[in-house]
N, C-alpha and C positions, 0 to 999 in steps of 0.2 A: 802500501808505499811502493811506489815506482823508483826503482835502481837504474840509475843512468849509466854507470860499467860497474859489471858486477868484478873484474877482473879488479877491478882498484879498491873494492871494498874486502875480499879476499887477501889481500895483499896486504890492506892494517890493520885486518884483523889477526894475521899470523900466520895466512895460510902458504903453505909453501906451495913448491913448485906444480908436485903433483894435482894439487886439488885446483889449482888455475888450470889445468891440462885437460883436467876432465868435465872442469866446468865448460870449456872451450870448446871440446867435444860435444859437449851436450848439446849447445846451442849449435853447432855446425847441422847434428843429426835429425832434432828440431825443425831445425828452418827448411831441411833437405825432405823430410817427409809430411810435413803440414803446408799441404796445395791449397786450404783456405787463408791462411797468412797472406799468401803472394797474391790472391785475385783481391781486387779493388772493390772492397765493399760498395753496395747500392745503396744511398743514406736513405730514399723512397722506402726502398721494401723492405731496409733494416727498421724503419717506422709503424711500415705497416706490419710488419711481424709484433712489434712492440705493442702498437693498437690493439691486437687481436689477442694477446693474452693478457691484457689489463679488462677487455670487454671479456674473457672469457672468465677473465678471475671476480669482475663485477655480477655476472652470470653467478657466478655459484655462492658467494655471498647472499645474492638476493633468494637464491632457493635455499640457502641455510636461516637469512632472517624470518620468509614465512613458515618454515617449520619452527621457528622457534614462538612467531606468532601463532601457531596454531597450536602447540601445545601451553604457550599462557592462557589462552582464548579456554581450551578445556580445563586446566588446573584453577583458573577464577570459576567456572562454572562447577567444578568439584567443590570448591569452596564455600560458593555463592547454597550449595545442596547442603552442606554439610552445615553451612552457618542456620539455616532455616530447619533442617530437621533438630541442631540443638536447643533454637527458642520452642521450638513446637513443646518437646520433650521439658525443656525447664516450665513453659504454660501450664502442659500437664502436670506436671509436679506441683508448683505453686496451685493449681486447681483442686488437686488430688489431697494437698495440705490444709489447703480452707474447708473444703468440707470434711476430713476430720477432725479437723478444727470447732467446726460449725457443728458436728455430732455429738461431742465428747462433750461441749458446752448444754447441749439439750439434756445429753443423760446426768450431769450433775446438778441443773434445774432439775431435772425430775425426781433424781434422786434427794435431795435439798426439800422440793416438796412433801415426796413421804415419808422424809422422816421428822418433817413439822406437823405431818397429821397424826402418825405415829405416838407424839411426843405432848400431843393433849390428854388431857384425864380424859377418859370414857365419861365419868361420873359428869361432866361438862355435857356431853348432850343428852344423858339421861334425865338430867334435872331442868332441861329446858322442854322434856319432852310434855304430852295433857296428862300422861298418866303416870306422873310423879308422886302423884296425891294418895294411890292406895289402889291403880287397877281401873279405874272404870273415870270417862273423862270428865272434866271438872263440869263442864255445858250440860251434861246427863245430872250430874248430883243436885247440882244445883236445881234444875229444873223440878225435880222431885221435892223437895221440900215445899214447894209453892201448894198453895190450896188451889183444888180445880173451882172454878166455878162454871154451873153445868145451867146456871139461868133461872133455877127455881127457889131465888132468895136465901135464905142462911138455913142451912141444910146441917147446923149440927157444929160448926166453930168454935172458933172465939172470937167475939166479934167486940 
């Protein structure tokens, strides 16, 4: 806020005499040593002063934006590594799962199997074996009991 007499704001505010004296003072001493006040600004080169630190301020922006792109550009490709080596490692796992999975189902088949062979009477393939009968196989005994015939008519039978 621009004070148009500081003298009369001083004055309802309550300031007495002194603090008008030295404000008074101040601006005498002010105006007496500030040589850029009195020369007549150039509105050109006050512009181009103006131009030259808004491009210089646009300047450093755009070198702070591509460092910022350059370090997204690396933290997605961290990411993009880090995404891919955790499916790698859950594939693994899920793989690593199914085939013991796929093991542990084979040995309780097999175990399941032995002990349904296990769990048969013996006595069950004994008695389907030829020498159930006494030792010597059923095709021999029987054969024996037959009478030979050797071609020279009744040789002593019963006929």
């Amino acid at each position: 806020m621009k004070v148009s007499n500081p003298i009369k704001v001083l004055v309802s505010a309550g300031g007495g005499l002194g603090a008008i004296l030295a404000l008074h003072q101040a601006q005498v001493s002010f105006s007496s040593t500030n040589t850029a006040s009195t020369k007549p600004v150039d509105p050109v080169a006050a512009q181009q002063a103006q131009v030259a630190s808004i491009q210089k301020a646009i300047s450093t922006l755009s070198q702070q934006e591509q460092a910022v792109q350059a370090q997204l550009t690396q933290t997605k490709s961290q990411l993009a590594a880090k995404q891919a080596a955790v499916a790698a490692a859950s594939q693994a796992a899920i793989a690593a799962q199914n085939q013991a999975q796929a093991q542990a189902q084979a040995a309780a088949a097999r175990a399941a199997a032995s002990a349904s062979v296990a769990a048969q009477p013996i006595t069950q393939f004994v008695a389907s074996s030829p020498t159930a009968s006494g030792g010597a196989p059923a095709a021999t005994t029987k054969a024996s009991s037959h009478k030979s015939d050797d071609g020279g008519g009744d040789s002593g039978g019963d006929n």
